[in-house]
N, C-alpha and C positions, 0 to 999 in steps of 0.2 A: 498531515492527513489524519484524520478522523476511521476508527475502523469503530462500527455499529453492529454489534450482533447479537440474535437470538437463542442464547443458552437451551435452549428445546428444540430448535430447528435450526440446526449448523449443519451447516453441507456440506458436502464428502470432500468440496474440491476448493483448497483452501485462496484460489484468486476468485472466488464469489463472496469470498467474506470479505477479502481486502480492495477489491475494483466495484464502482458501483455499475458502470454498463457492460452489458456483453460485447462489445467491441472490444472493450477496455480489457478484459477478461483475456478475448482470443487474442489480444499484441502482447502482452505480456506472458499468454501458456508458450507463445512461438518464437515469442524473444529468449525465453528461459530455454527449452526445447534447442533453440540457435545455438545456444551459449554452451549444454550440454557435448552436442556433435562435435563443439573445439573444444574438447575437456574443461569444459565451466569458463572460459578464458573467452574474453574478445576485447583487442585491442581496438584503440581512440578510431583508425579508419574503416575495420570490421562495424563498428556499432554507426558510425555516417553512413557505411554502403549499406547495411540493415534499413536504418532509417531514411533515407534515399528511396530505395528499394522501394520499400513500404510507401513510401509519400507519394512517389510515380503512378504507383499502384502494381508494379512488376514484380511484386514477391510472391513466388507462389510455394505454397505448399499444401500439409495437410490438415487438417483440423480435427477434432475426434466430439463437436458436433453430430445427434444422430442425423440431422439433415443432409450431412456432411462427407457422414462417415464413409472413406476411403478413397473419396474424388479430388483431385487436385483443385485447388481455390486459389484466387490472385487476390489478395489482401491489400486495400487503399487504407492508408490513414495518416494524416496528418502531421509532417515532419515536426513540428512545433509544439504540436497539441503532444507527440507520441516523448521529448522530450521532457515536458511540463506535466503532463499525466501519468506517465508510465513509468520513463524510465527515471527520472528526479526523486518521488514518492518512495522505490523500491530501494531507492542506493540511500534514502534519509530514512528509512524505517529498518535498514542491515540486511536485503534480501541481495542485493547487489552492492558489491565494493567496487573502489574505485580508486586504483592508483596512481598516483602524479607523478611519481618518477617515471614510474615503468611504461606512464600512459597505458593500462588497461584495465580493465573490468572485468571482477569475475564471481563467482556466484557467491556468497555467502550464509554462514549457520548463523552472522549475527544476529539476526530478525526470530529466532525461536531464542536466544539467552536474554532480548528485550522486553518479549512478551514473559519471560520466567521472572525476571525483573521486578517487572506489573503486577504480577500475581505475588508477587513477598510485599511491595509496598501496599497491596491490598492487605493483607494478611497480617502486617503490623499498624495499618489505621483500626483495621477490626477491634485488634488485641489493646489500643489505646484506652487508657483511663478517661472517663466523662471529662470534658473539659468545661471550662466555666460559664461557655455558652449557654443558657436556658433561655426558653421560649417564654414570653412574658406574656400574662392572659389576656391584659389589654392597653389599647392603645393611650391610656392613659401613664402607664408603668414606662413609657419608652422618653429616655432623655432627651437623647438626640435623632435629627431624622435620617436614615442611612438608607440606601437604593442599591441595590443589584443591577438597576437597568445602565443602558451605558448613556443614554440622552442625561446633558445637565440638566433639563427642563423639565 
């Protein structure tokens, strides 16, 4: 997954930076939210009946939406899609772990010491020495022909 953002306009609520739709946003604030009520934990048929739940369209809760705010909502979405977008994404980027003995899932800090990660491997390409790369003026200076693009053609 790809997270794209606006250094001058980062928003308060950090699953708009990492989901691109507001669906994708509210199964994930409710999934996290779920996981919270059972002390960060939900085991292998917990996370089926969630997602069940949700695909039926029988999950209801609340949202904090102001359109929203304070009325019960039944939330449809996509058993497959909510596996492949939601929850796959969050458990490969460390925001949820995932145990194979214990078979469960529980919330995780990994996903902030990833992104602290990113920002060191930033912070020593900065601090790298010029490498031998230079831009040649023109296209007569270039030996061989090399492409960025992925087409051979």
């Amino acid at each position: 997954m790809v997270i794209l953002f606006d250094q001058y306009h980062l928003p308060d609520d950090v699953y708009e930076t990492i989901f691109a739709t507001n669906q994708q946003r509210i199964v994930a604030k409710v999934l996290i939210n779920s996981m919270k009520e059972k002390n960060g934990k939900m085991n292998k048929t917990e996370m089926s009946f969630f997602a069940t739940k949700l695909h039926e369209g029988e999950l209801i809760t609340e949202i904090d939406s102001p359109e929203y705010k304070g009325k019960k909502v039944k939330l449809s979405y996509n058993k497959r899609q909510f596996y492949d977008r939601i929850l796959t994404p969050m458990k490969t980027m460390g925001m949820i772990d995932y145990d194979m003995y214990k078979k469960t899932y529980r919330i995780s800090e990994a996903f902030n010491r990833e992104l602290m990660k990113i920002g060191i491997m930033w912070q020593q390409e900065v601090r790298k020495p010029l490498s031998e790369f230079k831009l040649k003026k023109s296209v007569s200076d270039i030996s061989t022909n090399f492409s960025l693009s992925r087409s051979p053609f």
